[in-house]
Structure formats: C-alpha cells, structure tokens
Backbone as CSV, one residue per row, in Angstrom:
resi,resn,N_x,N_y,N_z,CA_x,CA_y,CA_z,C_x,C_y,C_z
1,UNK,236.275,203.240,141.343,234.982,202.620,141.510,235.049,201.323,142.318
2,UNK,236.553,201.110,143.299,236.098,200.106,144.246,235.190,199.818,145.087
3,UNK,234.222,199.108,145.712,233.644,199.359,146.603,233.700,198.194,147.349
4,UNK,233.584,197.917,149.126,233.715,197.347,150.285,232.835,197.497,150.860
5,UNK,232.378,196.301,151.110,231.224,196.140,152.225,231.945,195.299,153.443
6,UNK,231.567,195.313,154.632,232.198,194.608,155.763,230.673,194.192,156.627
7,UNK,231.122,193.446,156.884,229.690,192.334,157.402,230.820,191.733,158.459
8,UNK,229.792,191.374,160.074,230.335,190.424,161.000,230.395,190.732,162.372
9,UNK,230.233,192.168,162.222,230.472,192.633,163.839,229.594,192.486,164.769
10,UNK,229.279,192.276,166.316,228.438,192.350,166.997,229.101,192.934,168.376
11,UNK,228.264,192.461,169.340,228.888,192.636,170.594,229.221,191.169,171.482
12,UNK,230.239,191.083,171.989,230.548,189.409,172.643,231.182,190.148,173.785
13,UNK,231.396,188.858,174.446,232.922,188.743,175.869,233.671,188.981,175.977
14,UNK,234.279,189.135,176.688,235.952,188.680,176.746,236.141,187.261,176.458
15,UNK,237.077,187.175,175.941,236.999,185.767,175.278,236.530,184.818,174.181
16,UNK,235.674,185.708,173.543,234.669,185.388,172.472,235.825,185.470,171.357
17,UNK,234.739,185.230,170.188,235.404,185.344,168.879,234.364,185.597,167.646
18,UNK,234.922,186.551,166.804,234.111,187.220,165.614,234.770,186.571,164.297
19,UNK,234.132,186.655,163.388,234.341,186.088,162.078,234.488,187.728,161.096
20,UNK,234.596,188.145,160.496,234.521,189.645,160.049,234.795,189.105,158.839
21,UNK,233.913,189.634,157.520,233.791,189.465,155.972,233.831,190.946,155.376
22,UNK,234.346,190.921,154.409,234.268,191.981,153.298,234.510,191.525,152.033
23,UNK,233.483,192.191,151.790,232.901,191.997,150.146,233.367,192.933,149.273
24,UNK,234.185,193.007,148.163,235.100,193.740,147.137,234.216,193.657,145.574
25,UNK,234.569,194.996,144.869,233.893,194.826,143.727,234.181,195.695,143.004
26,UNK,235.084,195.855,141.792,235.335,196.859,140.846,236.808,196.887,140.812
27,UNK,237.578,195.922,141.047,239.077,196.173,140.791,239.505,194.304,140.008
28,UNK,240.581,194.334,139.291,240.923,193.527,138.842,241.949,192.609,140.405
29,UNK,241.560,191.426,140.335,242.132,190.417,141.469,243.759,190.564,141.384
30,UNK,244.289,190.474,140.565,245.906,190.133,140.530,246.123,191.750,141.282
31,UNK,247.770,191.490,141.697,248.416,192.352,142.471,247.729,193.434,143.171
32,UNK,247.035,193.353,144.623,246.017,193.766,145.234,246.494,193.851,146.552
33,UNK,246.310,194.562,147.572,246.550,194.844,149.219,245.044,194.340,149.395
34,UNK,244.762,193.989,150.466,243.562,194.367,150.995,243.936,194.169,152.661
35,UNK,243.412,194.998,153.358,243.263,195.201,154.672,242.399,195.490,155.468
36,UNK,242.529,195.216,156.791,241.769,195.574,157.580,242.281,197.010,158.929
37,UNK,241.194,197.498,159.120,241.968,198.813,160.368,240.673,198.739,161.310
38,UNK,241.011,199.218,162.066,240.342,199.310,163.176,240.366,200.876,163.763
39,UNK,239.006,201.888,164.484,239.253,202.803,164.965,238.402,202.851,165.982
40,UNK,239.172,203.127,167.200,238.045,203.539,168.270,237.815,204.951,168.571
41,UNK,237.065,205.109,169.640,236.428,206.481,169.573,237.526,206.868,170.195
42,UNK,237.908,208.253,169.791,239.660,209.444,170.748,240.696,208.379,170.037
43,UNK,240.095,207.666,169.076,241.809,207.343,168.848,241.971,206.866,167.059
44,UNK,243.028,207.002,166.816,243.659,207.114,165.194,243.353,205.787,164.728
45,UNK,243.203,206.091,163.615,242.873,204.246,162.997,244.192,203.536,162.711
46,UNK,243.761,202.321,163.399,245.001,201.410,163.831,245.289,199.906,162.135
47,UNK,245.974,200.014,161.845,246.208,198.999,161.288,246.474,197.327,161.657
48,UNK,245.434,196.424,161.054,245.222,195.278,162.097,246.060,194.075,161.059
49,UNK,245.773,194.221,160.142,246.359,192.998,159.384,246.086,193.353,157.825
50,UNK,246.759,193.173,157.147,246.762,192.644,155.148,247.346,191.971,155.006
51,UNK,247.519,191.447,153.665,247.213,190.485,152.679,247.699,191.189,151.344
52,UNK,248.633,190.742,150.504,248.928,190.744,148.996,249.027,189.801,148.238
53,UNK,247.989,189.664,147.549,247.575,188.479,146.494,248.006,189.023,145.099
54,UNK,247.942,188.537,144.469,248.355,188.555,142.633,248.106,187.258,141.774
55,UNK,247.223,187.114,141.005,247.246,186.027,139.668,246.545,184.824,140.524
56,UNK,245.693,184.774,141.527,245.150,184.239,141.617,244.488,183.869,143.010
57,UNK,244.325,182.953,143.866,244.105,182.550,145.527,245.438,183.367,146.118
58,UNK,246.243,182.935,145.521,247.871,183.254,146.763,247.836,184.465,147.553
59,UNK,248.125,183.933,148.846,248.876,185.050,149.480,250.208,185.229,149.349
60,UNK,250.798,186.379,149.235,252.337,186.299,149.412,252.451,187.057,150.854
61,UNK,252.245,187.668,150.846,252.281,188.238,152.238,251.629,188.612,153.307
62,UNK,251.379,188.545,154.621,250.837,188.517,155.441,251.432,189.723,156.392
63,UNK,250.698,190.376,157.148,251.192,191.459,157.723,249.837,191.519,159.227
64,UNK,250.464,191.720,160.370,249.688,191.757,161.724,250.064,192.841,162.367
65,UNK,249.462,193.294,163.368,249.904,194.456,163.722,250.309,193.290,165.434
66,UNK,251.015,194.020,166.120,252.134,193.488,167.253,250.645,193.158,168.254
67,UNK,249.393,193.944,168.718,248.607,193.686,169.177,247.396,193.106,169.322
68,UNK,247.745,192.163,167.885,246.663,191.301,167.282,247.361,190.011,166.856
69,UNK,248.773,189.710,167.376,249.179,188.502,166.993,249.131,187.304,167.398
70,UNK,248.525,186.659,166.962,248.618,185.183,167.689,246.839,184.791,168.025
71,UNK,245.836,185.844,167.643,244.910,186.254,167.997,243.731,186.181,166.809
72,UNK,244.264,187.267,165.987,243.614,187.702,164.541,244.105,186.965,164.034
73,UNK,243.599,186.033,162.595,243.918,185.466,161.545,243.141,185.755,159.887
74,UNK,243.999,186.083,158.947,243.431,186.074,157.647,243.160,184.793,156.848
75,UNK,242.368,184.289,157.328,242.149,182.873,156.442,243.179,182.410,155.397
76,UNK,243.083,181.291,155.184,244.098,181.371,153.711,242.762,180.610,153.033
77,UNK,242.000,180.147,153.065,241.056,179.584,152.489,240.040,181.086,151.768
78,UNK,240.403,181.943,151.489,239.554,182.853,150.693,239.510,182.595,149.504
79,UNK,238.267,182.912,148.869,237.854,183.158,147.565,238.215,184.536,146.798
80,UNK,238.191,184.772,145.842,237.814,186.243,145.405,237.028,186.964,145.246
81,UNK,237.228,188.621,145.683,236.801,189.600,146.183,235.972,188.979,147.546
82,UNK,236.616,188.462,148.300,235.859,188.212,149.530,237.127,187.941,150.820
83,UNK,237.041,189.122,151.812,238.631,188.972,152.476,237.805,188.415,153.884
84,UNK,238.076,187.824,154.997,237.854,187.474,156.078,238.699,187.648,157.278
85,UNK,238.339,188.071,158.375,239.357,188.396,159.711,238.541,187.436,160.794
86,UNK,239.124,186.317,160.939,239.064,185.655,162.357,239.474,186.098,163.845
87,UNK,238.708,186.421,164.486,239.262,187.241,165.592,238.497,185.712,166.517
88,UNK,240.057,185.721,167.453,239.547,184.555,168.765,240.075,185.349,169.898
89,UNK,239.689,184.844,171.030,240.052,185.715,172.378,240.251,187.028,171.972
90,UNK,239.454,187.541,172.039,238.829,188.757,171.845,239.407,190.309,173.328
91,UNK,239.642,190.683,173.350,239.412,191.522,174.567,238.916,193.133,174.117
92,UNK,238.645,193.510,175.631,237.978,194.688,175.417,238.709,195.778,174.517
93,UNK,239.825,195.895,174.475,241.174,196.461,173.807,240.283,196.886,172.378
94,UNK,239.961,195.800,171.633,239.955,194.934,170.397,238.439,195.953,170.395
95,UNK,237.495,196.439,170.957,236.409,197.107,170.553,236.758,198.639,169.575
96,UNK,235.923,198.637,168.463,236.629,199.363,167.757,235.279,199.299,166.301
97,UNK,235.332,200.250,165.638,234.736,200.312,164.417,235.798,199.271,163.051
98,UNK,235.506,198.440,162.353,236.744,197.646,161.425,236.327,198.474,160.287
99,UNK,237.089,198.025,159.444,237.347,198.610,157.993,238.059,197.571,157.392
100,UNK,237.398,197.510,156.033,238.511,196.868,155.142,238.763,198.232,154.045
101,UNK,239.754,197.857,153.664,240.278,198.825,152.786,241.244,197.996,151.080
102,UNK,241.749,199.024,150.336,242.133,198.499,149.129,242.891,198.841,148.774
103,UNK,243.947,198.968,148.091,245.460,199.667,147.771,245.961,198.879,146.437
104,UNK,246.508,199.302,145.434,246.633,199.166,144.425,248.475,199.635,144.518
105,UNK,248.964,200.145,145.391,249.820,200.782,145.356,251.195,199.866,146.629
106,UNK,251.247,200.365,147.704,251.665,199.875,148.679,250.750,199.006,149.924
107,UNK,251.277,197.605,150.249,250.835,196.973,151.538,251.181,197.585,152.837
108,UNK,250.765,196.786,153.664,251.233,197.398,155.285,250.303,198.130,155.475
109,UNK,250.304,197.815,157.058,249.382,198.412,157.958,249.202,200.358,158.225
110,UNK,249.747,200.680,157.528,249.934,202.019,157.238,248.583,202.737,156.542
111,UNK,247.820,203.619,156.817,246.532,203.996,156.479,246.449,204.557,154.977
112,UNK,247.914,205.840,155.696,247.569,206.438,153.739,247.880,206.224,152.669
113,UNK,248.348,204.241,152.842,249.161,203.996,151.442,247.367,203.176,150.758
114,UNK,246.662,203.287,151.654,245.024,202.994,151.001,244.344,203.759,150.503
115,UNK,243.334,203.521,149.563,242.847,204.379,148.920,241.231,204.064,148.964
116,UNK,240.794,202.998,148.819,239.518,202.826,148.850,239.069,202.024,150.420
117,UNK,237.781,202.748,151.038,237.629,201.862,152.524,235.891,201.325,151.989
118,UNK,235.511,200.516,152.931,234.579,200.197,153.431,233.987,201.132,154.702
119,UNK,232.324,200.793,154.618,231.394,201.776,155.652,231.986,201.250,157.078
120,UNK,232.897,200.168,157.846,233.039,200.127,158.788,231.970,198.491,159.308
121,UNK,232.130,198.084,160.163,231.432,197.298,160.957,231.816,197.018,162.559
122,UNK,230.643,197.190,163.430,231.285,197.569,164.725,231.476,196.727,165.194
123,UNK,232.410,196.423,166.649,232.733,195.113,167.512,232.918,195.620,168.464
124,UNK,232.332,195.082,169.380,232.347,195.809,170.815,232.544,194.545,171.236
125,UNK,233.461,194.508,172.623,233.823,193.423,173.155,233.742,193.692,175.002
126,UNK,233.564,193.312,176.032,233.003,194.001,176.795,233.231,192.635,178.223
C-alpha cells in the first residue's frame, strides 16, 4: 500500500534547471531506498539516482547514475516521506518521463530491485 506522487516537471532549455518532488505514504521511514528513474520514449528506464535512509533524516548512501553526475543532486535537507531531485544544466539528453520509486529490499539504480513506482512526471528539455 505504498503510494508516490511526483510533482515538478515542465518544459525548459538547455541549461535550465528543475526541482522534482515526490510525495511517499504507507511505509514505515527507517531502512528505505527511494529513487528516482527516468524513461524516454524507444528506450528502457534508466536509473538516475537513490538514497538509503534508516531511523531517521540520514542518508547513508547516495547513488548517481555516470550521466547525471555533477548535475543531478538529492538534497540532503529532506524531510520525511518527501524525496527531491535537483536537476541544473539540464540538456536535451535529460528529457524523459521521472519516476520515483520504493524498495524495501535492495538500493541502486537497478529497476527490478523496486517494487512500488510513482505515476511519472514529465521533463522535456529542448
């Protein structure tokens, strides 16, 4: 009974930058994945970045995918059940449907170690 909402997407520049939110609800906070993926149209959903928290704010781990580094950021200033993706310099690459997702099990950018997603939010970059 997890459920994900993702709020944030629009359409920008090259060069622009998006804020991307998801909203979590029905799982206990300690020892938790949460992630984000990305899919564009003709192509496999890409893993962009997570996060493993436990017992409270902490991150312990951080995870980016090689084409979003230096670029994408997971806040460390989050609250609970509320994950955020800072996207700066943006490029067209980066257009794509997002997802957050939930895992109870294994982290990493890997799709089928998730189990619960969000409806998506789009970003077109152009």
């Amino acid at each position: 009974h997890v459920q994900l909402v993702e709020s944030g997407g629009g359409s920008v520049q090259a060069g622009g930058s998006l804020r991307l939110s998801c909203v979590a609800a029905g799982y206990t906070y300690e020892n938790n994945c949460l992630a984000w993926f990305r899919q564009a149209p003709g192509k496999e959903r890409e893993g962009v970045a997570a996060i493993y928290t436990g017992g409270g704010p902490e991150v312990f781990v951080d995870y980016y995918a090689d084409s979003v580094k230096g670029r994408f950021t997971v806040p460390q200033d989050y609250v609970k059940n509320l994950l955020h993706l800072q996207m700066d310099n943006l490029k067209p690459e980066d257009t794509a449907m997002y997802y957050c997702a939930h895992s109870t099990d294994a982290c990493g950018l890997v799709a089928g170690r998730y189990t619960y997603w969000g409806q998506g939010t789009q970003v077109t970059v152009s």
